[in-house]
RODODREN-990787 format. One record per residue (C-alpha): residue number from 1; x, y, z; residue in one letter. Coordinates in Angstrom, 1 decimal, padded with zeros to 4 digits. Example, Ala and Ser with C-alpha at 12.3 -4.5 7.8 and 13.67 -1.06 7.14 Angstrom:
BEGIN
+-----+--------+--------+--------+------+
|  nr |      x |      y |      z | rest |
+-----+--------+--------+--------+------+
|   1 |  012.3 | -004.5 |  007.8 |    A |
|   2 |  013.7 | -001.1 |  007.1 |    S |
+-----+--------+--------+--------+------+
//
This chain:
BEGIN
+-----+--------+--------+--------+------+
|  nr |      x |      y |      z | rest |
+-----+--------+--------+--------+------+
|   1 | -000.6 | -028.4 |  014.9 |    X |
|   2 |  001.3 | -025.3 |  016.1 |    X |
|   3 |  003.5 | -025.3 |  013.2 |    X |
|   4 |  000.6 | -025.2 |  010.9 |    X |
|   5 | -001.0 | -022.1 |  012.6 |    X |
|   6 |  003.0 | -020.8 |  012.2 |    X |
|   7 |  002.9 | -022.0 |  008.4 |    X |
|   8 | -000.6 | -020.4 |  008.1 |    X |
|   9 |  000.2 | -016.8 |  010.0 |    X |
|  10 |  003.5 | -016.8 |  008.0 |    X |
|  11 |  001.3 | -016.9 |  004.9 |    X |
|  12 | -000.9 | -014.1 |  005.2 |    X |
|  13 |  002.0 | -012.2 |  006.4 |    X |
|  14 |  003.6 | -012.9 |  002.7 |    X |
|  15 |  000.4 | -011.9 |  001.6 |    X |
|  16 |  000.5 | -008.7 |  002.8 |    X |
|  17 |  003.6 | -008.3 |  002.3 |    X |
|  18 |  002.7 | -008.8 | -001.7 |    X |
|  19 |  000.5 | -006.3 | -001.5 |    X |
|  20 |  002.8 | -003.9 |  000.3 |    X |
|  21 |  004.9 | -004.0 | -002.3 |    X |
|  22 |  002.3 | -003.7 | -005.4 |    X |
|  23 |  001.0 | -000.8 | -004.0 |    X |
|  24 |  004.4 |  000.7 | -003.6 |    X |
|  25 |  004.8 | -000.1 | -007.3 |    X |
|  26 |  002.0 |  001.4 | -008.0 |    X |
|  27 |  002.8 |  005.0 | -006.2 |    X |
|  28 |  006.2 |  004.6 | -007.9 |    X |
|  29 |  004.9 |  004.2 | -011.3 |    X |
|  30 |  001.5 |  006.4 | -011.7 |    X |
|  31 | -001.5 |  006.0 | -013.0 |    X |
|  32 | -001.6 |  004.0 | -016.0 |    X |
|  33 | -002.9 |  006.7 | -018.6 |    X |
|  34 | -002.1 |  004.6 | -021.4 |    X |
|  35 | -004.9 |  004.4 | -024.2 |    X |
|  36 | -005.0 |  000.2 | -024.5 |    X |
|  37 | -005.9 |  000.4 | -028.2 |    X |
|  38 | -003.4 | -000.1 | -031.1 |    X |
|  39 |  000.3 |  000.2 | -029.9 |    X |
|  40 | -000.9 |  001.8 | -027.0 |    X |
|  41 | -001.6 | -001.4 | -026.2 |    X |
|  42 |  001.5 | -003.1 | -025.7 |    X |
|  43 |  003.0 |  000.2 | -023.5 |    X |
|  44 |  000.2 | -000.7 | -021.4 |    X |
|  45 |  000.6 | -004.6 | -020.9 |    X |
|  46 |  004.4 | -003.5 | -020.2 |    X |
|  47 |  002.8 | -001.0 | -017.3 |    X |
|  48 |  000.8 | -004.0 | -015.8 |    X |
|  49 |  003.9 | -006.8 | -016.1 |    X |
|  50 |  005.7 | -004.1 | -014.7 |    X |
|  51 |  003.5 | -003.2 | -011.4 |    X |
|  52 |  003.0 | -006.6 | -011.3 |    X |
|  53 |  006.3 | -008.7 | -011.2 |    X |
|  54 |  008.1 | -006.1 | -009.9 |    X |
|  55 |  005.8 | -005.1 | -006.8 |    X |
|  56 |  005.9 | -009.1 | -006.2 |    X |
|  57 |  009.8 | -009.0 | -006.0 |    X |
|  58 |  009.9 | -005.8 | -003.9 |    X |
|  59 |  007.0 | -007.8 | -001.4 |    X |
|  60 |  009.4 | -010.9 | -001.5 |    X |
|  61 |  012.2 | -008.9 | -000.2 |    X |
|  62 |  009.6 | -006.9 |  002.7 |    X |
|  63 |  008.4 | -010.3 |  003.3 |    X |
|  64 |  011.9 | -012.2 |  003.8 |    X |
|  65 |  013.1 | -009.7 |  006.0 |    X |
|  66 |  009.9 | -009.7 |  007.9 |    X |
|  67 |  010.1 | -013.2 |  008.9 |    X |
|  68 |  013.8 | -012.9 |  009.8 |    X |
|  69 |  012.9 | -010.4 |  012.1 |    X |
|  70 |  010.3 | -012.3 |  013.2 |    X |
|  71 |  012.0 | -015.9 |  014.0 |    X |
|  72 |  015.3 | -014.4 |  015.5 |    X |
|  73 |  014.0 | -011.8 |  017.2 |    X |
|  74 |  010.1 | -010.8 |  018.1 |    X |
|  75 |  009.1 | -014.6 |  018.7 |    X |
|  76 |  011.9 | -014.7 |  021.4 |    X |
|  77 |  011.6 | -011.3 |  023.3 |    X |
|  78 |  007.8 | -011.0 |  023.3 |    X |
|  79 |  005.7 | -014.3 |  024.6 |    X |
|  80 |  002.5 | -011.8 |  025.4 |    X |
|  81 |  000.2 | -012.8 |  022.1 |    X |
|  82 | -002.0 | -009.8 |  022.1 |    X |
|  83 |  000.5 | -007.5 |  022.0 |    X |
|  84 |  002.2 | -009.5 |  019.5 |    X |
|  85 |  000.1 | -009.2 |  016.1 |    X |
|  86 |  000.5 | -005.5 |  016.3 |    X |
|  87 |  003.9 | -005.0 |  016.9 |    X |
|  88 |  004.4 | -007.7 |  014.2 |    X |
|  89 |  002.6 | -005.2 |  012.0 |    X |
|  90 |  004.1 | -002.0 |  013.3 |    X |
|  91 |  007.4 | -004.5 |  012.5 |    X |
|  92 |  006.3 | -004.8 |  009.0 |    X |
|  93 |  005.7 | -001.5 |  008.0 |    X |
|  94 |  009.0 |  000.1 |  009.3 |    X |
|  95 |  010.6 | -003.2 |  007.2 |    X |
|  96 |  008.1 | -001.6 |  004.7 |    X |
|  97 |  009.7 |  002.0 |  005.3 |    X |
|  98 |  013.2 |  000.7 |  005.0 |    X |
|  99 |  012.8 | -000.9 |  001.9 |    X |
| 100 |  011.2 |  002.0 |  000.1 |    X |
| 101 |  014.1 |  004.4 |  001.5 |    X |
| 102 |  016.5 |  001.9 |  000.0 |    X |
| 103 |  014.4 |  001.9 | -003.2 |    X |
| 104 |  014.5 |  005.6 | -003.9 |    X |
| 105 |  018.2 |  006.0 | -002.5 |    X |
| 106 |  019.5 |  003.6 | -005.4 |    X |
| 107 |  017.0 |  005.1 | -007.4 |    X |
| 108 |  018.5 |  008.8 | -007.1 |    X |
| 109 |  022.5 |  007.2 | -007.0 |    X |
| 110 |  021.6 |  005.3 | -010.3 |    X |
| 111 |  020.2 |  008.6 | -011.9 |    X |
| 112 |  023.4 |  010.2 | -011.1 |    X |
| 113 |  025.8 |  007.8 | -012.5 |    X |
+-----+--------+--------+--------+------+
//
């Protein structure tokens, strides 16, 4: 039963996670002022798959180093469980920080080269 609830918590963290990263995306990229008639259209299917996919793959990566943060280090140095669920989301949104720094950093090399 306690590794359900684990399996469970673990979930919603990915979840928000996801949703970390899709909004991310979505600062990234704009608002999507794309008319969606005529070629238009297709521009603005490419805007969607993009916020989409890669917000997913950007929460993956938020989400991964999350729980490996999580396992091998918060579960083992903090047993109080109130305290817990909000350093596990202070955890996440510095992971979240982190990730974005990285993001614009290769962003800004990759414009140079």
């Amino acid at each position: 039963m306690k590794k359900l609830k684990q399996l469970f918590a673990y979930i919603l963290w990915t979840i928000v996670s996801i949703v970390l990263g899709i909004t991310y995306m979505r600062i990234v990229l704009g608002a999507n002022n794309i008319p969606k008639e005529g070629l238009g259209y297709l521009a603005h299917m490419f805007y969607n798959w993009g916020l989409f996919h890669v917000g997913v793959i950007i929460g993956l990566v938020i989400m991964l180093l999350f729980i490996l943060l999580d396992v091998f280090y918060l579960k083992k140095k903090l047993k109080n469980k109130g305290k817990l669920i909000s350093i596990q989301f202070g955890a996440l949104m510095i992971i979240t920080a982190f990730v974005v720094l990285v993001h614009y950093l290769l962003e800004k090399v990759i414009d140079v080269i």
